[in-house]
Structures are given as structure tokens and as C-alpha cells.
N, C-alpha and C positions, 0 to 999 in steps of 0.2 A: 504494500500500500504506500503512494507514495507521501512523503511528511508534509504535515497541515490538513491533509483528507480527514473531513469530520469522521468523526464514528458513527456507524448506526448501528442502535440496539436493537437486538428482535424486540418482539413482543412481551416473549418470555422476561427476557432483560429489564425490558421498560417495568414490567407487571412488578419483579422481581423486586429495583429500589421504591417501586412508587412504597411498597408496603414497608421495604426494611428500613425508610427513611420517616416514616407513621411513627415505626417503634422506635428510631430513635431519638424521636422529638415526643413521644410519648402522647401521640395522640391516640396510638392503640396500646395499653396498658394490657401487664400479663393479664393474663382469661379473659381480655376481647376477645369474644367469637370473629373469625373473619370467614365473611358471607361471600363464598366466590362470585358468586351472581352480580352482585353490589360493587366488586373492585372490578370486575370485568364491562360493568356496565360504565362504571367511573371514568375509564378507561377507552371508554368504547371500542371492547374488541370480544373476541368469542372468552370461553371459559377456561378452553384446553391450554392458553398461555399461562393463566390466571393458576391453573392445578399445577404446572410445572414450576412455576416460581414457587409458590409453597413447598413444595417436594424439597427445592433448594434450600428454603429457608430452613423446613424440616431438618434437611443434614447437616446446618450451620448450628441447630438448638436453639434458635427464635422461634418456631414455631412449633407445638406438636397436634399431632392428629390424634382422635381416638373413635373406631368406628361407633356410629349412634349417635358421638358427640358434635364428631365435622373437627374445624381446624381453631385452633385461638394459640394466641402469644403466649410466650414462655415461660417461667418467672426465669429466667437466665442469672441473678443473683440476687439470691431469695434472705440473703443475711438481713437486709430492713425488714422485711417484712417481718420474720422472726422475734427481728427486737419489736417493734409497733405491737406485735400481737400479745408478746411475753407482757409488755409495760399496761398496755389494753385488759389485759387479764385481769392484773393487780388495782390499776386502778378505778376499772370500773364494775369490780367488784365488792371494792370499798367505797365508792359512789349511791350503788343500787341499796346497798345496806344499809349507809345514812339516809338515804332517803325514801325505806319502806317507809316508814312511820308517819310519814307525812303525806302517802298518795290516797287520794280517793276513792270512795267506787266507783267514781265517774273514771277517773283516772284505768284503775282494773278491767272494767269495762273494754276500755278503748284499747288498754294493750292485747286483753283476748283478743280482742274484734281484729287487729292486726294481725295478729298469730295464726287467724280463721282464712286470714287473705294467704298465708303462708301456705298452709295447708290445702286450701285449695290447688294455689298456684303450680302446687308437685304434680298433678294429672299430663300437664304442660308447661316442664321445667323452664323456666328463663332466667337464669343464675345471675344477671345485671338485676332484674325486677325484685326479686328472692333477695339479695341485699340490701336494694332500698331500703323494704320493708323492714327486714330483720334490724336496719340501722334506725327506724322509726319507733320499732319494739323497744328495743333500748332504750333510747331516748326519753320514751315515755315512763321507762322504769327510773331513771336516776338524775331526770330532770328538777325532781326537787328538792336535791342534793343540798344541804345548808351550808357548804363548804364551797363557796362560786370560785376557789382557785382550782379547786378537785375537777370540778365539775368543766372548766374550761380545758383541763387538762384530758379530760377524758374525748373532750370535742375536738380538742388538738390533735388526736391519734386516730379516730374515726378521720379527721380529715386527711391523715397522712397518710393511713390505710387505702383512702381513694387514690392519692396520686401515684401508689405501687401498684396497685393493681385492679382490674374491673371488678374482679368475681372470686374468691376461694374455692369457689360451689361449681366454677366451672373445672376447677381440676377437680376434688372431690363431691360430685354432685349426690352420692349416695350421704353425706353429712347431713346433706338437708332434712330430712325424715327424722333423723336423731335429735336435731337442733331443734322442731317445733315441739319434740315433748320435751327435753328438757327446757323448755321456756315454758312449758306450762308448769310443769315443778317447781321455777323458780316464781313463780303468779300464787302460784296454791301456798307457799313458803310465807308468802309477802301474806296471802288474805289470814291466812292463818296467825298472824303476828309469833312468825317462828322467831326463837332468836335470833339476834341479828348476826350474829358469828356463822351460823349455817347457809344464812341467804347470801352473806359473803361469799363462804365457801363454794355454793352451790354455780352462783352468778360467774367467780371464778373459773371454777373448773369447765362450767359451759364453756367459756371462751377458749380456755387453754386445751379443749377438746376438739374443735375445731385447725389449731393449729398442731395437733397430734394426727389429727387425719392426712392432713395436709403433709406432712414431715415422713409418714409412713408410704403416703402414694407416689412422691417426688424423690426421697431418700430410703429408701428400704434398709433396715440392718441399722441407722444410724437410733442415737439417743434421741429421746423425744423435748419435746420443747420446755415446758416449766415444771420443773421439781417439787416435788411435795413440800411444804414448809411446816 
């Protein structure tokens, strides 16, 4: 070829950065699902470029596939997340605690009524939607935490959790099921004015379950995330 002749990328190619260059300005965050349909349509070209750049990114570890699931981002360095979830654990476990005592029935109410949207929503998983909500559940449980630095701290990590990743539920989507009863455990904990050391506990260990699933699907054989204290 001779020197100064532009390049031209196939299709494949073009399809290839448009996506690897998404993740690394992080508009597509690990567990986006990527919709071949949608980048090929983005793109205006057929799907068969669109499947082969995945393939690539596949064998790079940006991306993984899993049949049933389709294709989503990677967590390619899952150390933040780890910490966020371990820090997430403790403190909005000691969050939800201080501020059984102080929620309503109206309050109880609305977080079932969440939990209801949860459990529906598993017929037809959508691991983005299924967070929302599970971060709304939350929210309602240790929103009226008496401690507003606890409590902004807790919102600090929920927000930091968004910018690392879409979804957990897309790599472990079988969590889900598990996560809506133990949130009703920890609702029956609260109506029942359990101790507060167990709703801790309880509220705790939900989260740090979720990042055990997580650790067990991605890292097999390795130690799990937060130690019993």
C-alpha cells in the first residue's frame, strides 16, 4: 500500500471500535447487554459484522457471551467493585438498622409493593430494571436513617456502584430469586421490631450475598468477599 493511502476498515472493524471505544469511555458499563440488532442498526449495516466484532471483543475479555443470556460487557477489573460492594455491605447495613424504628406502615407498604414489582419482573428478567428497583427497595428501607452523614455515604456507593457497572444480575441472574426473599426477611425483621443487631446483620449479609454470587461465577476457587465479623 502505498504511504498516506487512508485505511479502510471493514465493517467488522468499524463495528469492532465503535463498541470497544463505548467501553472505554464507559458509556457501556460491565452487564450492558449489547443488542446486536441496535449496534448494527446504529451503524447501518447487517448483523453478521456486528456478531464478528463481539467474537473479537469476546477473545480480548470485554465482552462475554452466555447462551439464553446474549452478549454484555465485562467486568475486566472487578477490584472496585469488590470494595463498593464490601463498604455497601457494612454501611448500609448499619443504615437500614438505625432507621427501622423510625419507618412507617406506609413506608413497609411501599417497600413490599417494590419487592412485588421484583418478583414479578423474574417471569421476564431485565437485570438494568431488577436494579432500579432493588436500589429503590433500599432506599426506602434506610432513608430515614438519623445519621445524614451514614446515610449520604450509603448514597455515595449506590452511586459509585452505577458508574462500575449496569447490572450484577446480569452476570448472576439466578441471585435474583434469592434477593427478593431475603428482602422480604429483612421487611418481616423491621415489622416485627427485631432487634436491631439482626436486621443489621440480616441487611448485611443480603448484600454481601450478592457479591459472593458474583465472586463464585466470575472467580471460581477464589475466597469470597466479606468475612464474618
Amino acid at each position: 500500500m502505498a504511504s498516506g493511502q487512508p485505511v479502510t476498515r471493514s465493517k467488522s472493524q468499524l463495528a469492532y471500535h465503535f463498541v470497544k471505544d463505548r467501553i472505554a469511555r464507559q458509556e457501556y458499563t460491565p452487564g450492558y447487554r449489547l443488542v446486536l440488532g441496535s449496534i448494527a442498526k446504529d451503524l447501518d449495516m447487517s448483523v453478521v459484522p456486528v456478531r464478528e466484532a463481539i467474537r473479537q471483543l469476546e477473545a480480548e475479555g470485554l465482552v462475554t457471551f452466555e447462551r439464553n443470556v446474549g452478549a454484555h460487557v465485562a467486568m475486566v477489573d472487578d477490584s472496585q467493585y469488590r470494595y463498593s460492594m464490601q463498604a455497601l455491605s457494612v454501611l448500609e447495613g448499619a443504615a437500614t438498622a438505625m432507621a427501622a424504628r423510625r419507618l412507617s406502615d406506609d413506608d413497609i407498604r411501599r417497600a413490599r409493593s417494590v419487592n412485588e414489582r421484583m418478583i414479578e419482573s423474574l417471569s421476564d428478567f431485565e437485570p438494568r430494571l431488577f436494579t432500579t428497583l432493588n436500589q429503590q427497595f433500599h432506599s426506602i428501607l434506610f432513608a430515614k436513617c438519623p445519621n445524614p452523614r451514614l446515610a449520604a455515604l450509603v448514597d455515595a456507593e449506590w452511586g459509585r456502584l452505577g458508574h462500575l457497572r449496569a447490572s450484577t444480575f446480569t452476570f448472576v441472574p439466578g441471585r435474583a430469586r434469592e434477593s427478593v426473599s431475603e428482602h422480604e426477611d429483612i421487611v418481616a425483621l423491621i415489622e416485627a421490631s427485631a432487634p436491631l443487631s439482626r436486621i443489621e446483620d440480616a441487611a448485611r449479609r443480603h448484600r454481601s450475598a450478592t457479591l459472593d454470587a458474583y465472586l463464585i461465577h466470575e472467580h471460581p476457587g477464589e475466597s469470597l468477599g466479606l468475612p464474618d465479623f
